[in-house]
Steps between C-alpha positions, in 0.01 A plus 500: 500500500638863388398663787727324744763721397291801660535619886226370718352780565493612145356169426231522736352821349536383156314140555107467486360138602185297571388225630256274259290178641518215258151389604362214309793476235817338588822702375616363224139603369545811684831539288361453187249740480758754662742424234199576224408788684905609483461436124202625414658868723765515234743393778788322428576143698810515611533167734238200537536261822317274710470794765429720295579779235628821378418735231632863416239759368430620189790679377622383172866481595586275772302757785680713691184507647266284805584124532174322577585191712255209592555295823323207560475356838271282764315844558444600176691686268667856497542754276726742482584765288825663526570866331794677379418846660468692877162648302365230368158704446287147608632306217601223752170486605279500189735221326392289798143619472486452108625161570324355739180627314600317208547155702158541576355565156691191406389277776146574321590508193736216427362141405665161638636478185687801490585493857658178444709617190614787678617255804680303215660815355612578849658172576711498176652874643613404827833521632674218683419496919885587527497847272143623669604799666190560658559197755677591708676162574587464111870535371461811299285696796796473730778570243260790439536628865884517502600882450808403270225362238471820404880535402462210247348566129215295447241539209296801590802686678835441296655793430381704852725204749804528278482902534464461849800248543734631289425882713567320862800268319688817388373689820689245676822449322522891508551552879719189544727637221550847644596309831308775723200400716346864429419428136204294603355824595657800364780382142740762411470674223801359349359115571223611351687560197699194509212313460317627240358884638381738213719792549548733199851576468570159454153400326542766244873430447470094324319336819175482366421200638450657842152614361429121525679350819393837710165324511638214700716710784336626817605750774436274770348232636183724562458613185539156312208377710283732444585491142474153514140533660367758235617246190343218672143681548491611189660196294286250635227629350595639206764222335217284467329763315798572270679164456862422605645708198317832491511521853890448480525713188301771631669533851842531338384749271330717757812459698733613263282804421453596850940457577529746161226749690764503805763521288363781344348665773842457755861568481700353832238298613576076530160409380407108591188333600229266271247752576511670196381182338222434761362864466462360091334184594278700722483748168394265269266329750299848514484487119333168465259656729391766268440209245170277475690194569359556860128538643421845578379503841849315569679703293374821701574325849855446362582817373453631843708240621787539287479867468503524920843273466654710267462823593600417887843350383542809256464700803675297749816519307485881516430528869805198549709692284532219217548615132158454335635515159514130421170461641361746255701389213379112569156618587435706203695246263316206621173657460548551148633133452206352670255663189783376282436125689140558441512526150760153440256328754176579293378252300393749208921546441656261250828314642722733265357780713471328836923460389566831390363654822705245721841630313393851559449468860911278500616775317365832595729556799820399285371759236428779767843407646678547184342851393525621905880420587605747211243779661603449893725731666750299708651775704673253720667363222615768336688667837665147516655495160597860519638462860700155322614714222632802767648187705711397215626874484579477878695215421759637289520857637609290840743347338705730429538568908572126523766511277848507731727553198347832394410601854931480511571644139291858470522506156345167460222588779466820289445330170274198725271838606488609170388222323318272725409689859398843397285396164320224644366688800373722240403195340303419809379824604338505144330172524358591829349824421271241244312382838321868511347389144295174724187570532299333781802437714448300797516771813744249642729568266512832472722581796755247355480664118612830680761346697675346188455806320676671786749218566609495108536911474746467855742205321472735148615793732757277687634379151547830394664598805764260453518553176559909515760418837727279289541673169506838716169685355398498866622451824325381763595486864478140659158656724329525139598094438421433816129675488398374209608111584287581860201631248525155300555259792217721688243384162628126481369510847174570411501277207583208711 
């Protein structure tokens, strides 16, 4: 049953049940008209046992929507109707109404003839005693109680367990890598990079990939979790709905899109977390409910639901200070894909179609990828490679200081200054004053982009000096030397 995977207290406001007297039938004839009754309710009979059965409602995809369950039992029987919403708006109740007054228009109506061929249709769908989940004793009911069932694909939920696995597996391996017992709660920011964080500088510059494996790192063990909850609520329902495939295709797809909105939207932030992708599932789930594949009164109830959801996560990560740009990004992407998954899960579509929309939803984010990296500032990156390009300067103007045989010989440590110290500071002075072309630098930074602009004018000025004192332009005392070496030393200090 679906709905084990909810809370119990969620559970209890979503069930509706009632108790039924067999009175003069016995229950397998009970089960047989219940089973026409199912039918002739455009329900869909999902399981067949000698305690019972189970059908889903009458969606035409699977039904994300009530599971009607039939318990037989010395009493009677049971019937319970379990929805998919807080707000159910009574459909609970009237699918339990509308079948039990069908029973009873078929306890009139049928003839012993019928009845009997309906007992024989029954018989032929039953599964073994062992796989009856709804006794309690059988095989499959206990397997079915064992919370780690729900970390193993099976045929309804394939794609949802591996998700889940591979989030905790990596999760895992993560904080026993970086060896500290504080990345279960709180990673650094350069663990999160190690393993796979979207951050821009790097993303931008060849990592690309990092759009992908971002969806699979978390910032703690509190955050996976409640990741982990948020896929599971929404993916047991709607994989069913979608089929293995789309629902993997379409929760890479939203995630990529919604890692290229935070990539877009921030420029030193470690972004990391498989929210992104949830936010689309929970995006495309709202656009299947502006389709008809659902009933309206349901349809209504979950609109509210959903809408309630999303907007009090959308705020919550303002109030908690998380960046809501992924959110937004998968949100918005995934509600678009969802119309997109209406239209290759219509019948009226031919399978050239249904294929052509599949490879647009796979491709999209590549295609947006492509066109954005060109288009996306990456101030970070550019202060590294100019602050590189300055360090290579720095490199060779030091040299010359380093250099014992012209510090001994003037006239070499005159020509050293004069072709390697004093032009490469200016070198480096040059390439520096490029970092006041960045737009959108970090604030961070900007202390540090004046410092090396100051640090690289003092060791031009110090060159110079030198330079001037030796070949005799200008003499300067040993004070001046000393001044400008405590100005230098004084800015290395600050740097470190």
């Amino acid at each position: 049953m679906k709905y084990s995977y909810l809370p119990p207290q969620i559970e209890t406001m979503l069930i509706r049940k009632k108790q039924v007297p067999l009175e003069d039938q016995t229950s397998e004839e009970f089960l047989a008209r219940a089973y026409k009754a199912c039918v002739e309710l455009g329900w869909k009979i999902k399981f067949i046992s000698d305690t019972g059965l189970v059908a889903l409602t009458d969606w035409s995809l699977g039904s994300w929507g009530q599971t009607i369950t039939i318990s037989l039992d010395q009493q009677g029987a049971t019937i319970k109707s379990d929805g998919t919403s807080l707000f159910d708006g009574g459909t609970n109740r009237q699918n339990i109404a509308d079948l039990i007054e069908r029973i009873g228009e078929l306890k009139v109506q049928m003839s012993s003839e019928e009845l009997h061929e309906e007992i024989r249709k029954l018989r032929e769908q039953k599964v073994l005693p062992e796989e009856d989940t709804l006794n309690p004793e059988s095989t499959a009911s206990k397997e079915q109680k064992k919370w780690w069932t729900l970390l193993i694909p099976s045929k309804m939920h394939f794609v949802l367990p591996i998700l889940i696995d591979v989030n905790i597996i990596l999760f895992v391996l993560m904080c026993i890598s970086s060896g500290s017992f504080g990345t279960v709660f709180l990673p650094e920011s350069d663990v999160l990079v190690q393993w796979g964080g979207n951050y821009k500088p790097l993303t931008l510059e060849g990592e690309w990939w990092r759009l992908f494996t971002c969806m699979f790192t978390h910032i703690g063990i509190i955050h996976l979790v409640m990741n982990m909850y948020a896929l599971l609520y929404v993916g047991v329902f709607l994989e069913p709905i979608l089929g293995k495939w789309r629902f993997a295709i379409a929760y890479v797809s939203t995630g990529i899109f919604a890692s290229l909105t935070s990539l877009w939207w921030h420029d030193n932030t470690v972004s990391a977390g498989a929210s992104g992708a949830i936010f689309g599932m929970y995006g495309i789930f709202l656009a299947l409910l502006f389709t008809n594949l659902i009933e309206k009164a349901t349809r209504n109830s979950m609109l509210t639901s959903i809408s309630i959801f999303i907007g009090y996560n959308l705020l919550f990560g303002l109030k908690a200070g998380v960046y809501n740009a992924a959110h937004i990004g998968g949100l918005l992407s995934g509600f678009v894909i969802g119309f997109l998954l209406y239209v290759d899960m219509t019948k009226l579509v031919s399978k050239a179609l249904k294929a052509l929309v599949m490879l647009l939803i796979f491709v999209s984010p590549i295609i947006t990828a492509f066109v954005m990296f060109p288009k996306i500032e990456n101030p970070i990156a550019d202060y590294t490679k100019i602050v590189t390009k300055f360090q290579e300067y720095e490199t060779k103007g030091l040299d010359v200081y380093n250099n014992n045989d012209a510090n001994v010989d003037h006239v070499k440590y005159l020509m050293a200054l004069l072709d390697h110290g004093v032009p490469n500071w200016q070198r480096g002075m040059d390439e520096l004053k490029k970092l006041d072309s960045i737009n959108n630098l970090p604030k961070e930074l900007v202390p540090y982009k004046q410092t090396l602009q100051e640090y690289s004018k003092l060791r031009y000025n110090q060159a110079v000096m030198y330079k001037e004192h030796i070949s005799g332009e200008r003499i300067s005392t040993d004070s001046a030397f000393s001044k400008i070496q405590e100005e230098i030393d004084a800015i290395l200090e600050r740097i470190k």
